[in-house]
N, C-alpha and C positions, 0 to 999 in steps of 0.2 A: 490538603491536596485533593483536588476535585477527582480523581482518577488514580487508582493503584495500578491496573494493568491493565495499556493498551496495546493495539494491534494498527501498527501505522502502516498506509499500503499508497507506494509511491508507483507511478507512471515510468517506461522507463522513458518515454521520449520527457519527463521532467531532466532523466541527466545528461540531454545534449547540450542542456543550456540553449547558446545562441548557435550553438550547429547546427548542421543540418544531419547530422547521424553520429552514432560513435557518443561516445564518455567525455563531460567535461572535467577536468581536473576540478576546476573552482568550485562549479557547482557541486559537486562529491564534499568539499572541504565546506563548506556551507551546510550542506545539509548534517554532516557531522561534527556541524560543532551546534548546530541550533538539536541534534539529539541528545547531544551531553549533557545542554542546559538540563532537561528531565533526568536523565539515568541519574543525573548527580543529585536530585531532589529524592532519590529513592524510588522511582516509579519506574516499573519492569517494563519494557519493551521489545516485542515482537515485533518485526518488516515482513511486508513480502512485496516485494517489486518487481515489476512489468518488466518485459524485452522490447516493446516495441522500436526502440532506437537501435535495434542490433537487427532483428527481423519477427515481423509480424504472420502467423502463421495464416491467418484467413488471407492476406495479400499476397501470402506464397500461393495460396490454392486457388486467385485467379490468375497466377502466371506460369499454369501447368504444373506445379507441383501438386503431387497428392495432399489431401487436407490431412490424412493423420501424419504422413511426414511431416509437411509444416509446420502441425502442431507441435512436435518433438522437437524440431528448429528451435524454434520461439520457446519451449521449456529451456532449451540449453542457452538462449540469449540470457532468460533471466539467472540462471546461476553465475555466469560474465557478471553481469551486473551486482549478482549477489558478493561474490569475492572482491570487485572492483572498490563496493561499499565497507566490506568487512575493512580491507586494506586503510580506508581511509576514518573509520572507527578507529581501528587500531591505532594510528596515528597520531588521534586524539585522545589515549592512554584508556578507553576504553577493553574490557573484557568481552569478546564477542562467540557465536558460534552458527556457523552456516552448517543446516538441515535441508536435505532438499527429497524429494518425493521420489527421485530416479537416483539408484545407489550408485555411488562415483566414491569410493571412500579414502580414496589418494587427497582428495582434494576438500572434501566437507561426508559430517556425519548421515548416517540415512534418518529421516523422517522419525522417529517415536514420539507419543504424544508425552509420556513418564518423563523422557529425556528431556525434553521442550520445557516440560513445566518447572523443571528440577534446575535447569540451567536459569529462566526466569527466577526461579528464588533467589540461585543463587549472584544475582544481581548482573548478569551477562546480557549483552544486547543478542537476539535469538532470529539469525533472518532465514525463513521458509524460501528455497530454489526452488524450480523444476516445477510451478505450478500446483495440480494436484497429482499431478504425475500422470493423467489420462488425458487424451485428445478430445474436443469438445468443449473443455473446460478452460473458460479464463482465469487471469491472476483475480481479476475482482471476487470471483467463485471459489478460489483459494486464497483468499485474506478470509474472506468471511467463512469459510472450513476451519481454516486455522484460528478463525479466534476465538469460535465457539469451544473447538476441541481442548484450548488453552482456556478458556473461563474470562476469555478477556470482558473489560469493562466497556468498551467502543472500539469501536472503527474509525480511526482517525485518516478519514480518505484526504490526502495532499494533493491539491492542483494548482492553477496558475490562475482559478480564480479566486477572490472572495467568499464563495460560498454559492447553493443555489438561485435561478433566479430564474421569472414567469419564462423570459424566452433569452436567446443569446446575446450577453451584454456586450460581446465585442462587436454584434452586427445591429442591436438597438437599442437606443438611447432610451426606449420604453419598458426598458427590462425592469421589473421589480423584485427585489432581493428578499427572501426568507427568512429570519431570526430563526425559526422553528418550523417544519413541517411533517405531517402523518404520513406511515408511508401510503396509504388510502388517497391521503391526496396529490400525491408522488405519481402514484398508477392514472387517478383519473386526469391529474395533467397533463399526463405524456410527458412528465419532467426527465433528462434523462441522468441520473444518478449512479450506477453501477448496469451491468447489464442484467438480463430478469430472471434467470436462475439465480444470482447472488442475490440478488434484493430481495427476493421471495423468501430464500433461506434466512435472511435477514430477520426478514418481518416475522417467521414465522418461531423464529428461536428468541425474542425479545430484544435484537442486539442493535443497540442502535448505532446511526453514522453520521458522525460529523465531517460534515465537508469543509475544506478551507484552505488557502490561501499558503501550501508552503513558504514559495519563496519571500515570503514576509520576515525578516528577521523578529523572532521573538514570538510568533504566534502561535508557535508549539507550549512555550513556558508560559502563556498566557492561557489557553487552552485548558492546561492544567493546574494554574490558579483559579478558576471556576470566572474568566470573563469570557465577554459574550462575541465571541469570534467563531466567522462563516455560519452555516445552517447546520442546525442540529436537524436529522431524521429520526423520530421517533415514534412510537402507539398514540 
């Protein structure tokens, strides 16, 4: 197994699917069943996933809402999202535990890094809510928090594309794809990968990120049979 312990960090507008807002059932049942394929090879999994499909805080703060309220919106979209996901693990006879940054303990445990690591032994899917709990900060800036804090082994960033690539391949047909890139050459492309406080934390703690291709069935379990799917970022 290519990977003992990742930190997989999903989009939340990946679970509209074909909507235009809101939670798709299907795509929930998809993505947890293509996370099972792994938890059931033994490999410890960490999430943390976006709200944007519920509400984005920086789009709150140009429609007259304050940016740190926003931000706090947008933290509590991704814990939605977080329970929505848990629901649909569970489903899939997985062991799960939602952790989240802002204390809510009715509904998911608070943040400890002991706890996190402890529930990863012991073979539970572990998803990070609420960001990093501070305004300012994205989910991309809290994956990569959290998976240093947890020792993870990558960053398995999920999108809807194949991986990176010179310029936008849905707008050019001149795009050229990346097998591998430094984050060096990340910065001097203007590529754009996470946003640049995550990536900087990134580069600077050794961690690398692979980008790729969620809704691909199978290309999480391929991933981590050591084939060569999306861009790997690394030194």
């Amino acid at each position: 197994m290519h990977y003992k312990r990742v930190l997989l960090k999903l989009s939340g507008e990946a679970l509209m699917g074909n909507r235009q807002y809101g939670i798709d059932s299907n795509r929930l049942t998809d993505y947890a069943n293509e996370i099972k394929s792994i938890v059931s090879k033994g490999v410890e999994v960490a999430i943390v996933i976006g709200g944007g499909n519920i509400f984005r805080g920086m789009a709150g703060a140009g429609n007259g809402i304050d940016r740190v309220q926003g931000d706090y919106m947008g933290m509590l979209a991704t814990v939605i999202n977080g329970l929505a996901l848990q629901s649909a693990l569970e489903d899939c006879d997985m062991k799960t535990r939602l952790l989240t940054a802002i204390k809510m303990e009715q509904i998911a445990e608070p943040y400890i890094k002991r706890r996190a690591v402890r529930h990863l032994e012991k073979g539970r899917v572990v998803i990070f809510g609420a960001g990093t709990g501070n305004p300012y900060f994205t989910t991309d800036t809290a994956a990569v928090l959290r998976a240093i804090e947890i020792s993870a082994d990558v960053i398995l960033k999920g999108t809807r594309v194949d991986g990176i690539y010179s310029s936008d391949p849905e707008k050019s047909k001149e795009a050229i794809k990346f097998d591998t890139i430094s984050f060096k050459d990340v910065m001097s492309k203007g590529l754009n990968v996470m946003d640049m406080t995550a990536f900087t934390l990134s580069e600077e703690n050794n961690l690398p990120i692979l980008v790729f291709d969620m809704n691909k069935q199978g290309n999480l379990q391929k991933i981590l049979n050591g084939e060569k799917i999306g861009t790997l970022v690394d030194k």
